[in-house]
C-alpha positions in Angstrom: 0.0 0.0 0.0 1.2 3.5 -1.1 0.2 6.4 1.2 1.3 9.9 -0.5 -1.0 12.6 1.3 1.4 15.9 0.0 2.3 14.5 -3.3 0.6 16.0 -6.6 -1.1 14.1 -9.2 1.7 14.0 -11.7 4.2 12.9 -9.2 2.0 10.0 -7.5 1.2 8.6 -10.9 5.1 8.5 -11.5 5.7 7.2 -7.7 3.1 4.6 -8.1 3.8 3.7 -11.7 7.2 2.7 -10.6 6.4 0.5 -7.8 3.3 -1.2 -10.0 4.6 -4.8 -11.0 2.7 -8.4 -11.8 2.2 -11.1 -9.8 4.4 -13.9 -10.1 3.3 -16.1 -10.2 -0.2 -15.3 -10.2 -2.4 -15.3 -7.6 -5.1 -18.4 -7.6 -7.2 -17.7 -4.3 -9.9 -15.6 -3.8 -9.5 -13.6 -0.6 -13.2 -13.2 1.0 -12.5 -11.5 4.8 -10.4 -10.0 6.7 -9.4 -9.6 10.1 -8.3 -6.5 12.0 -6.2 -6.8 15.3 -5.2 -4.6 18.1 -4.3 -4.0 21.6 -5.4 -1.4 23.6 -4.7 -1.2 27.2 -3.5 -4.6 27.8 -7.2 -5.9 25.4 -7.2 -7.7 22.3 -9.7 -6.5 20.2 -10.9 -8.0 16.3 -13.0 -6.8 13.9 -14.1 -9.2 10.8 -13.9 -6.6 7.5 -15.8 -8.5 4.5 -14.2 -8.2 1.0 -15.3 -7.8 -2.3 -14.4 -9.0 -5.8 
């Protein structure tokens, strides 16, 4: 993931251009959920995020 808040248009397209490649090789599963962890004071805590194809 590419975060850029300050960078223009022109200068994100080249950033992100350059650091856009194929998978090899290529992905064969379909990813459907994910899960979010984290800890706050001393307490696990999840969250379930469905995905979309």
């Amino acid at each position: 993931m590419l975060y850029g808040k300050t960078l223009d248009g022109a200068e994100w397209s080249r950033f992100a251009q350059a650091e856009s490649r194929p998978f090899e090789p290529e992905p064969f599963e379909t990813i459907i959920e994910a899960e979010l962890v984290w800890y706050q004071d001393g307490i696990e805590h999840a969250e379930v995020l469905p995905l979309r194809g």
